[in-house]
Phi, psi and omega in degrees: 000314178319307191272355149296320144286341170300292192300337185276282213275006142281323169294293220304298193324300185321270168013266183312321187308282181296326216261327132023246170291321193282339190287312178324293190317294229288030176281302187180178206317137148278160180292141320290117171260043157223117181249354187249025168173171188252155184224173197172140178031067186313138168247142156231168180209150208224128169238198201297303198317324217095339190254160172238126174274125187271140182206093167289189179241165165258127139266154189227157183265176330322158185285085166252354163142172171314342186234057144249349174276131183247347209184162204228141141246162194229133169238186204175113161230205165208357173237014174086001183250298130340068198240121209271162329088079163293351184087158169319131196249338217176131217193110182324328192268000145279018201253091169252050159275315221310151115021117189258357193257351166077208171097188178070305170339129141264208171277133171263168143217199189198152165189136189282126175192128168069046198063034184217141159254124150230162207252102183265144151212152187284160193173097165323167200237309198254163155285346155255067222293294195312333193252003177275326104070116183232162151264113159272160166237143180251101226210147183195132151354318248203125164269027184200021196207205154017005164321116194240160166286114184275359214088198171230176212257120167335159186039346187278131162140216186114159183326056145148064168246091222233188173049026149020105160219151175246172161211107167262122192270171194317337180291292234120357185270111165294129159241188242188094153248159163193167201181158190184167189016043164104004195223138155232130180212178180185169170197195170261149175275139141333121159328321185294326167090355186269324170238152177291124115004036219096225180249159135292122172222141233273155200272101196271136197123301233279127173247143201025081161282125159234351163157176195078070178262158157189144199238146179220196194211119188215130191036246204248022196239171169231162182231113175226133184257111187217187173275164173253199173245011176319127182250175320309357157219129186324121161256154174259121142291179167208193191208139202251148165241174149229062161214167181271354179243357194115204311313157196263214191180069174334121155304297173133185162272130185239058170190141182237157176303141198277013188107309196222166216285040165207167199217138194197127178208178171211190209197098197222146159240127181243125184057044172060040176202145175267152174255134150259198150186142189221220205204157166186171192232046161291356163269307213271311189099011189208134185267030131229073146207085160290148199225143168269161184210163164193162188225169177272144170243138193244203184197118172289161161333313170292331180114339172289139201273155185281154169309107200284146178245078203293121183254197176221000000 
């Protein structure tokens, strides 16, 4: 009897042992967790529905280099475990300002107003892609569907001027950064969400900027966060204000490089836990075929960020 009871409560331990450990994995997805095509300079977001989204760059293969992404997909979960595949959103041969050799699509972002989702993204004019450099915008009903092209948005753009980000703040008032070779600059938007507001003016503070701005909000400080020039790889920093346009009081690195030569994230809280998400070429082995990832981010007592800890 003794030993029959022994054998039921090493099981049950087992039991309980595994049930355990699988609710642990299952906290959420492993690094990268979208694996069945390559991603990059994950934006994310959290909308009305509840669920949070993701809105990348695509890269394709063979690894011949940037300008071959072409096209934008939109993913969604709700338990960080799950992650939905909406399909293709947005597609160079739907731009027709665009570029005639297509190519290009870089980090997009999205950001919600007035019943709309719209979709920025960088995108050349020309076949003299660098110095052609437009903010196209896409707008749809739907944050994972119907995007249709509105053009791109006037005065913006220009040599190595990339990246796209929105930020809307607790009024309601949107802003607009975006930045490439060492330049930031930014201003407030329109209702329309199509124009600037006055001028873009260049983002003061920021130490070694080289791109990949994006601004988020914690309690009463703002934050923007970009790569640095740190060679032979990109680290990410960051920088605190208490106005959304600046100036700003360069941080440090809360981010260390990601593997491969380019570093790209964004910063969302979801279900009361903050995210970071990045990018790293842990499938591939090749840095231009990026996979996206994200990890928790914490905040000391000051407002300063804890060090992001890249899990696999």
């Amino acid at each position: 009897m003794k030993k029959r009871s022994f054998i039921i409560s090493k099981g049950l331990i087992l039991f309980g042992f595994l049930f355990f450990t699988k609710g642990f994995a299952q906290e959420r997805a492993e690094n990268p967790f979208i694996k069945h095509m390559y991603t990059a300079d994950p934006s994310a977001h959290v909308w009305d529905d509840g669920r949070l989204y993701v809105y990348p760059s695509h890269d394709v293969e063979p690894a011949r280099g940037c300008d071959l992404m072409d096209g934008y997909h939109v993913f969604s979960t709700d338990d960080m475990v799950t992650w939905k595949d909406h399909g293709e959103i947005l597609h160079s041969r739907d731009v027709k300002w665009g570029r005639p050799e297509g190519g290009f699509m870089w980090a997009p972002d999205c950001a919600y107003k007035n019943g709309k989702y719209y979709f920025y993204y960088p995108h050349p004019s020309g076949s003299d892609w660098n110095n052609t450099w437009k903010i196209g915008v896409a707008v749809s009903k739907y944050p994972d569907k119907g995007f249709k092209d509105k053009g791109y948005m006037k005065g913006v753009g220009g040599f190595a001027m990339i990246d796209p980000s929105l930020f809307i703040d607790d009024d309601g008032q949107a802003y607009f950064y975006y930045g490439g070779g060492g330049k930031c600059a930014a201003g407030k938007l329109k209702d329309n969400m199509m124009e600037i507001d006055g001028e873009l003016k260049l983002q003061e503070g920021l130490a070694d900027f080289h791109e990949a701005p994006w601004v988020f909000k914690h309690k009463d400080l703002y934050y923007l966060i970009h790569s640095d020039n740190a060679k032979p790889l990109n680290n990410m920093v960051y920088a605190t204000s208490e106005n959304p346009l600046g100036p700003w009081e360069n941080r440090g690195v809360f981010m260390d490089e990601v593997g491969c030569g380019t570093t790209h994230g964004s910063v969302v809280k979801y279900k009361d836990q903050w995210y970071m998400f990045y990018h790293n070429q842990a499938l591939s082995n090749e840095g231009n075929l990026r996979s996206i990832c994200f990890d928790k981010l914490f905040f000391n007592e000051d407002g300063s960020i804890q060090k992001v800890i890249q899990t696999k």
